[in-house]
C-alpha positions, 0 to 999 in steps of 0.5 A, spaced: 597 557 091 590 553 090 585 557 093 580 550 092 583 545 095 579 540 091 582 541 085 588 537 085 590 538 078 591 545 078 595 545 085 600 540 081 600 546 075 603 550 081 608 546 082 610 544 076 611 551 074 615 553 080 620 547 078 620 548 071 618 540 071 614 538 065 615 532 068 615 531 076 615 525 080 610 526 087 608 522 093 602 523 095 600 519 102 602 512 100 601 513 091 606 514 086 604 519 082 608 522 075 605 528 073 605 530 066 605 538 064 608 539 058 605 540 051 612 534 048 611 530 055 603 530 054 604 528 047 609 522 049 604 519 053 598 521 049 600 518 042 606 515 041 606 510 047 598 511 048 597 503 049 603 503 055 598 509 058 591 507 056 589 502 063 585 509 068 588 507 075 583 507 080 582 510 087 581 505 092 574 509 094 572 507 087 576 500 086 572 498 093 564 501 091 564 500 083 565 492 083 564 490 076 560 495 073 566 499 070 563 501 063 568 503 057 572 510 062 574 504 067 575 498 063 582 495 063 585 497 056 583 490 051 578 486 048 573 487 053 574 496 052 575 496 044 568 491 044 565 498 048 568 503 043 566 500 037 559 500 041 559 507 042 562 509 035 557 504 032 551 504 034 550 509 040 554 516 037 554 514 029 551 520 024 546 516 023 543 515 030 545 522 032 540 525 027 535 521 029 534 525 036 534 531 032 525 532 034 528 532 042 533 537 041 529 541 038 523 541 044 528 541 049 531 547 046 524 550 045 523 549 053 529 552 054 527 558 050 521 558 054 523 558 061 528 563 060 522 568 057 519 566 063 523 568 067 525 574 064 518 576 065 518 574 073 525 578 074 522 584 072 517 586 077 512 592 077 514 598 081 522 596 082 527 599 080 532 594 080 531 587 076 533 580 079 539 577 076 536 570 071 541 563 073 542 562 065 547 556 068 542 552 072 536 553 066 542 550 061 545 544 065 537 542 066 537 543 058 544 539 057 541 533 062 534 533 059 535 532 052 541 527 054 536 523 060 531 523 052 535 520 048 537 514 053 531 513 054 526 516 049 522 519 054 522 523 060 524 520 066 519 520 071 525 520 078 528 525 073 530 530 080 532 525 085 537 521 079 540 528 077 541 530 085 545 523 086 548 523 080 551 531 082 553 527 089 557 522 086 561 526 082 562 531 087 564 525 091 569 522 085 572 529 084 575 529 091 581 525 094 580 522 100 584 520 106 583 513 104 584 514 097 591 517 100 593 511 105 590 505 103 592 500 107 590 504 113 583 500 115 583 505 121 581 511 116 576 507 112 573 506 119 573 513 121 573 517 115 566 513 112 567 515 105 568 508 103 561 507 105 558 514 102 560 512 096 557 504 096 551 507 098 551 513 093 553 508 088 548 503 090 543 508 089 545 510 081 545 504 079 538 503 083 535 508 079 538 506 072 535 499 074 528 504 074 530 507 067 531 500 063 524 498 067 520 504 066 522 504 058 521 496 058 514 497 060 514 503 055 516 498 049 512 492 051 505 496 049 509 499 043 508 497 035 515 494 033 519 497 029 524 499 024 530 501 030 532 507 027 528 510 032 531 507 037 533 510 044 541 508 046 537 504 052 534 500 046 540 499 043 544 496 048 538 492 050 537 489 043 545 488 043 544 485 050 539 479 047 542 477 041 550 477 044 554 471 043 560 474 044 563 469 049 569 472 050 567 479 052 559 479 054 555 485 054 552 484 062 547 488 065 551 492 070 556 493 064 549 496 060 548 501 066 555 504 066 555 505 059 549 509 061 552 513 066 558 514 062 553 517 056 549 521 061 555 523 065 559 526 059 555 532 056 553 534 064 561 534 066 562 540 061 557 544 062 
């Protein structure tokens, strides 16, 4: 038994275990699932028919609040999806690139540092026996989040709390299945239930406040001396590829820039 009912993928691990099925068939309301638990049956999907599997399906919550703004995770697989990764592989996460934040993972990890000492000094108290307990996770995540906010955009967010806290709401909000998601063509859950609507409003208010990011950084740019790009936050970088696209066939929109923000962000917070 799954004491937490959120966490899907682990309730399937029980069922698999139970039937010895590497790889099980499941129904799930009105979805079709296959899933696969086995080190030979993951490598069958993974490497020798990966393109077969690559396309992420969708939940009908996310298919009805993300619109066009897919990003590199949601993209179909093709050229609009290899374009994205050659970015990512290229220009966002090259050796090179990684290097030149080297100062801001310093002084965050000298914050970091700082906060817990902090801390350490309040948790002891004059005259008491026992000491508090510090919440080394909660400085950690903030340390992970602030240095990642730095490099997209070079500096610190001003709407640094209110964009982590709608950030967390998304993600819890993606993690879950909801009845919607489990019968979609039922338009009377998506009437009772309200997820749909949460999400859109969720969504419309992450890409609002990464609409604040590209402006707060442009403002930031336009008073600056030029220079060479090796400094370049991942913002700039994607701004710069925007204004001199010409690619046709797959163009760099802006709704594409701000998931691909989103992606970058998100991706270092979900392993912490």
């Amino acid at each position: 038994t799954v004491k937490n009912p959120r966490l899907v993928h682990r309730a399937l691990a029980v069922l698999a275990r139970r039937w010895d099925a590497p790889v099980m068939y499941v129904r799930l309301g009105e979805l079709h699932a296959v899933v696969v638990s086995s080190a030979d049956a993951a490598r069958e999907v993974i490497r020798e028919n990966d393109t077969n599997f690559a396309t992420r399906t969708m939940t009908a919550t996310v298919r009805a609040t993300i619109g066009d703004k897919v990003g590199l995770v949601l993209s179909p697989h093709g050229a609009m999806w290899r374009r994205l990764r050659r970015i990512c592989t290229t220009e966002l996460l090259s050796a090179r690139r990684v290097r030149s934040f080297r100062s801001i993972r310093e002084d965050e990890a000298a914050h970091l540092a700082r906060a817990i000492a902090m801390d350490a000094r309040s948790a002891i108290a004059p005259g008491e026996r026992e000491h508090q307990l510090i919440n080394v996770t909660e400085l950690v995540s903030r340390f992970v989040s602030d240095t990642v906010l730095r490099a997209i955009m070079g500096e610190r967010f001003r709407w640094r709390d209110e964009f982590m806290a709608t950030l967390a709401k998304a993600m819890t909000r993606g993690a879950e299945f909801s009845a919607e998601d489990l019968f979609p063509s039922s338009r009377l859950l998506r009437a009772i239930n309200g997820t749909v609507s949460e999400s859109k409003a969720l969504n419309a208010k992450m890409f609002e406040l990464v609409d604040r990011a590209i402006d707060q950084r442009r403002g930031r740019k336009a008073g600056a001396a030029a220079e060479d790009g090796a400094n370049d936050a991942l913002l700039d970088v994607l701004l710069r590829l925007q204004e001199h696209d010409d690619d046709l066939d797959c163009p760099l929109t802006m709704a594409t820039i701000k998931a691909v923000i989103l992606v970058v962000l998100l991706s270092p917070l979900l392993a912490t």
